[in-house]
N, C-alpha and C positions, 0 to 999 in steps of 0.2 A: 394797598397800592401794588400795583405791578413790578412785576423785577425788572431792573434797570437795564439796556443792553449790552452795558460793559459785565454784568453778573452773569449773563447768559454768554458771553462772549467764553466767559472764565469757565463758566462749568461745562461748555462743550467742548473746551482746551483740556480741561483738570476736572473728568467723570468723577474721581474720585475723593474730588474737595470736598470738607465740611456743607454741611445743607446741601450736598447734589444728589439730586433723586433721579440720576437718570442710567438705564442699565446699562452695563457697558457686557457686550457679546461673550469676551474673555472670561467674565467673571462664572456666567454660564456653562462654560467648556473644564474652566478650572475646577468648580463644585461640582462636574460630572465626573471626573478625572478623581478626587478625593475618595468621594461613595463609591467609584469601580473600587480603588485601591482598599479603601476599607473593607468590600466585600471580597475583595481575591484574597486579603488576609486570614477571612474567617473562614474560606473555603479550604488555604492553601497555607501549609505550615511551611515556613523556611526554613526551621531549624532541625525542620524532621530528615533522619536519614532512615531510607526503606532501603528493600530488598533489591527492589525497579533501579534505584542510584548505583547498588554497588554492582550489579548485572553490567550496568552501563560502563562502568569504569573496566571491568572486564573486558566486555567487548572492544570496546575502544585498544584497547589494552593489547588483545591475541588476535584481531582479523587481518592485521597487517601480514605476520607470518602464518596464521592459517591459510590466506590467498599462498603464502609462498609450500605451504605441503601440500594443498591440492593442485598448485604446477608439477611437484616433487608427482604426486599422483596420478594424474593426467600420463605425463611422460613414462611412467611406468606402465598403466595402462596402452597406451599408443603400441608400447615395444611389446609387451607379453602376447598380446591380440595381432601382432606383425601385420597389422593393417595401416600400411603409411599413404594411402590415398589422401585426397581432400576432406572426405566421408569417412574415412576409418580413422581422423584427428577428432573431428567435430564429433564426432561419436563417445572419443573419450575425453573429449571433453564436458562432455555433458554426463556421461557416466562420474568422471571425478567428482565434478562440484554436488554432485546428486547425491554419492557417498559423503563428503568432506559435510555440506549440510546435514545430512542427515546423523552423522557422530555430532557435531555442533548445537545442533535443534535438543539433541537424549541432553547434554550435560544445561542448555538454558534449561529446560524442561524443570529440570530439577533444580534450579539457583535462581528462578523467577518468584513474584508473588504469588499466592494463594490466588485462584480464579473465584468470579462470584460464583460459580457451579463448581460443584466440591470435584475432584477427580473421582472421588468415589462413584460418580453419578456419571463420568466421561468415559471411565477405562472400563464398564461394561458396555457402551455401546458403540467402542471400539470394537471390542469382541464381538456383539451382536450383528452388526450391522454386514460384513463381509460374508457371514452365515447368511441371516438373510436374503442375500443377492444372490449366492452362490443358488441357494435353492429354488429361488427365482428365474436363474438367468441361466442357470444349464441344462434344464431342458429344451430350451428353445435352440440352445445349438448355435452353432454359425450364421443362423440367420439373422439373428440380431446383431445390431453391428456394436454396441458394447460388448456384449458375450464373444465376439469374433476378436474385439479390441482384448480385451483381458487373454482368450485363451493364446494369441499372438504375443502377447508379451511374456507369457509366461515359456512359449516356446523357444525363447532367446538362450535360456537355461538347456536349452536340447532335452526337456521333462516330456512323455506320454502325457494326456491331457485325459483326465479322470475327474469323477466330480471331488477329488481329495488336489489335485493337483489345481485345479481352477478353485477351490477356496483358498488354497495355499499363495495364488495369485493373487486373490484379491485382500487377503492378509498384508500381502507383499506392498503392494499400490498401496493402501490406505494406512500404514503405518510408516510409510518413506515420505508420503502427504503429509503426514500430522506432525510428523518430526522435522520433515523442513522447514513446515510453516514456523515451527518455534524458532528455527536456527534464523528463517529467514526476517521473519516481525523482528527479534532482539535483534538483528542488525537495524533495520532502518527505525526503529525506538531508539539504537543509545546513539544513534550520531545525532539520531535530529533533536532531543532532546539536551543532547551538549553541544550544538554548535546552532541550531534554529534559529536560537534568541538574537543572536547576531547579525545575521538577516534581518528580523523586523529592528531591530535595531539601527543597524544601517537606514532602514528608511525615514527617519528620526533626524538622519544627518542632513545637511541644507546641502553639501559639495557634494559633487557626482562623481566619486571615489570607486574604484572599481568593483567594491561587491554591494554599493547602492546599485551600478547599471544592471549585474545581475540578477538583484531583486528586482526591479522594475522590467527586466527582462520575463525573467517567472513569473510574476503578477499580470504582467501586460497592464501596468499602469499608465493611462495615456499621460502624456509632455503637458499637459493645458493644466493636470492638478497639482496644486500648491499642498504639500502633505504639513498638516498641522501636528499630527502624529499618532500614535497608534493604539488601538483599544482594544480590550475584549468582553465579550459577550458571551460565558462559556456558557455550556449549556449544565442544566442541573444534573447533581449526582442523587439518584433516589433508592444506592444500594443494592437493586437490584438488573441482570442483566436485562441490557439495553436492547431490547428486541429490532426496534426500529433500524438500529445501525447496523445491527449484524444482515438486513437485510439488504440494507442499502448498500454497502460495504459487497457483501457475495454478491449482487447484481451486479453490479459495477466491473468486480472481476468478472464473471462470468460474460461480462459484452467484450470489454479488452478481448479475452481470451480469443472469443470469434474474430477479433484480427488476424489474430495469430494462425487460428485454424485457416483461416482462406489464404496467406501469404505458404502455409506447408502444404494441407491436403488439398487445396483447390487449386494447387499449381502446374500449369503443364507438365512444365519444364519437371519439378520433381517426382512425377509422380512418371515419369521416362527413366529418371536415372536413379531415383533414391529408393532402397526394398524398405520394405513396410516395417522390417525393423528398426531401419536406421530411423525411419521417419517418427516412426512410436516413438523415441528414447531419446531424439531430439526436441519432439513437439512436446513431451512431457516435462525436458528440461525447461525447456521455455515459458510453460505454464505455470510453473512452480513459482516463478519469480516476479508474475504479474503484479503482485501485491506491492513490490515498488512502486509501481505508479498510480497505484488506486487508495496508499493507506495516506500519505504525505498531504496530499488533498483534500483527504477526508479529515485528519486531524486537525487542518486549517479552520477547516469549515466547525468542528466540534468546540475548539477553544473560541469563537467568533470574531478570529482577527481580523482589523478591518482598519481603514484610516481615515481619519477626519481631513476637512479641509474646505472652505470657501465653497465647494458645491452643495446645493441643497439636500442631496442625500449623502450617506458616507458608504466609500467606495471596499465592499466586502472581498478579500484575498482568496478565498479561495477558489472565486469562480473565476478568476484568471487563470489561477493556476490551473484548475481543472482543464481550462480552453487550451492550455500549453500544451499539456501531457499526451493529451489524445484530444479528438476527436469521430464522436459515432457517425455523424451523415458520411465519411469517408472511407470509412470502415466498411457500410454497407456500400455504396459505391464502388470499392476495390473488390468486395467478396460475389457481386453481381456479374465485375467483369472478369472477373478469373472466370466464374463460371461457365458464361455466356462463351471465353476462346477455347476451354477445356474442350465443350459438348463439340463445337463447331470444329476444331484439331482432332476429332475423333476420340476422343478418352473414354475409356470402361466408364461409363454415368451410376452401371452399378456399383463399381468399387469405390467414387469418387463419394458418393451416398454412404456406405455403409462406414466406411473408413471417418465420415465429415460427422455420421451421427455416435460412431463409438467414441470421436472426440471431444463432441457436446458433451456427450454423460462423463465424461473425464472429468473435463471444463466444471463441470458441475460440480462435483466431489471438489475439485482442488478449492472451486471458491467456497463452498463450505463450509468446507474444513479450514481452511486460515482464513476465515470471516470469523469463524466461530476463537478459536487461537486468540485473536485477536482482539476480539470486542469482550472474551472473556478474563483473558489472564493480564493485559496490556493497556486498555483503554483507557481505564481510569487514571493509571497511573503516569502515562505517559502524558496526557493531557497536564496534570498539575504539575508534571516533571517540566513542561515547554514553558507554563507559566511563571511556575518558580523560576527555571533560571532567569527569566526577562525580568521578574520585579526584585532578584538578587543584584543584576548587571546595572538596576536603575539606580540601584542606594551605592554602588560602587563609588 
């Protein structure tokens, strides 16, 4: 016999009554929810303390008064240099934080974890590679506009330019590169790895409490989803380095970066009133730090946080974020029309050339080198660091 309509009444009220075979959605999301949790377990030790954690507690710890010595430093600089223009501030200001990272980057360097590439195998081609170049790039002279870029920066020192002094250059550049990127990755590792969790957390919460609008601000989550809550999908550890990210990761910098180069060297205005010095020592400042906004996105994207909800697909965080931070169609758009008022106001086209392509090859070096920093010494570690603290903060 058939079931009766009061039994089908009951078991579409009570899915979960005795004899009801019918699947209820929840149950589905719950058993996914389980197996994530059981496999972030055997991926991710909580009771494990690393090297990566107490870096972090560090950091956390001395940036607040390291900000206040490289002001003590800055101002010093500003006074010795008795340059109090608008330009001779900005000047040391970027000079400070350039030193202040750079002592900061030597001591992470050494209190970090083991990289998957042994140092052994890094700090000859530290050594190598300024060789290298030097012999590559100084005979061509001035006319190349790296080679012009280098031996310019080296003339800041008031140094004769020899091929001893242009290796000494590019000695210079590529180990104030490699030592910021440490100074500068262990900062944005140990905040986000001790305060991230919190964030996707918040989106967890149903009230629109002021650091939910922030997340949803950063995500660009549209108003229409109903967030069931949040997941990951990290991606596998196989040991060894992770080629693909570190490429993806330098490219990324390196397109930012061309923002930056069209807002300094493709600019009228500064290329009237700022000398090539101040302009190298500024734009380099600036490049150094790109990684801010290219590593945070990217870590999003690596751990696969994402959030469920009533929509037929589940809506993945980090390409919001990504869409926040920058965007490239406007980047090119802004570097076309600097361009196009430059030629048309009359601007040296060759200075503007040579000057734009010695800062590509910068641009280049910098994302490499904390691409590399980063996907080597850091990635792993910070990824299980973001997850650990969210499935510590869930058993709370």
């Amino acid at each position: 016999m058939g079931e009766s309509s009061d039994g089908i009444k009951e078991r579409k009220r009570n899915p979960h009554a005795p004899g009801s075979n019918v699947y209820d959605a929840s149950d589905g999301i719950k058993e996914r929810k389980l197996n994530l949790i059981a496999y972030l377990r055997g991926v991710v030790n909580l009771d494990e303390e690393t090297k990566h954690d107490k870096l972090d507690r560090l950091v956390l710890k001395i940036f607040p008064p390291f900000l206040v010595v490289c002001a003590v430093l800055i101002l010093a600089l500003v006074v010795y240099l008795h340059n109090y223009t608008v330009m001779g501030v900005v000047f040391g200001i970027c000079l400070g934080f350039m030193l202040g990272f750079t002592v900061l980057g030597i001591a992470c360097m050494f209190l970090s974890d083991r990289g998957v590439i042994s140092r052994w195998y890094v700090i000859p081609a530290i050594v190598f590679i300024p060789i290298l170049l030097s012999v590559i790039l100084y005979p061509l002279g001035t006319n190349l506009g790296f080679s012009d870029f280098v031996v310019r920066y080296f003339d800041i020192f008031g140094a004769s330019v020899s091929i001893y002094s242009f290796l000494v250059a590019l000695y210079s550049v590529t180990i104030v590169v490699f030592f910021v990127a440490y100074g500068v990755v262990s900062v944005i590792v140990g905040y986000f790895r001790s305060y991230f969790y919190r964030v996707l957390r918040s989106l967890e919460v149903p009230s629109k409490s002021r650091r939910r609008r922030i997340a949803d601000w950063l995500f660009q989550i549209p108003d229409i989803i109903d967030i069931h809550g949040v997941e990951f999908e990290p991606e596998a550890d196989k040991g060894k380095f992770n080629v693909q990210l570190f490429m993806n990761t330098a490219f990324s910098i390196f397109v930012l970066g061309i923002v930056i180069c069209s807002y300094i060297f493709i600019n009228p205005l500064f290329l009237q009133i700022v000398s090539f010095d101040e302009m190298l020592l500024i734009g380099m400042f600036l490049s150094l730090f790109i990684s801010t906004l290219v590593i945070p996105w990217s870590i999003v994207k690596s751990i696969g946080a994402k959030i469920t909800s009533d929509a037929p697909r589940d809506f993945y965080l980090w390409k919001g974020m990504k869409g926040r931070l920058y965007q490239g169609f406007f980047a090119i758009t802004f570097f076309m029309m600097l361009l196009t008022l430059s030629v048309y106001l009359g601007m040296d086209l060759s200075r503007i050339v040579t000057t734009y392509i010695g800062y590509i090859a910068f641009v280049a070096l910098i994302s490499i080198i904390t691409s590399f920093v980063y996907v080597n010494t850091y990635y792993k570690g910070f990824k299980n660091g973001i997850i650990k603290s969210y499935m510590r903060s869930k058993e709370e």
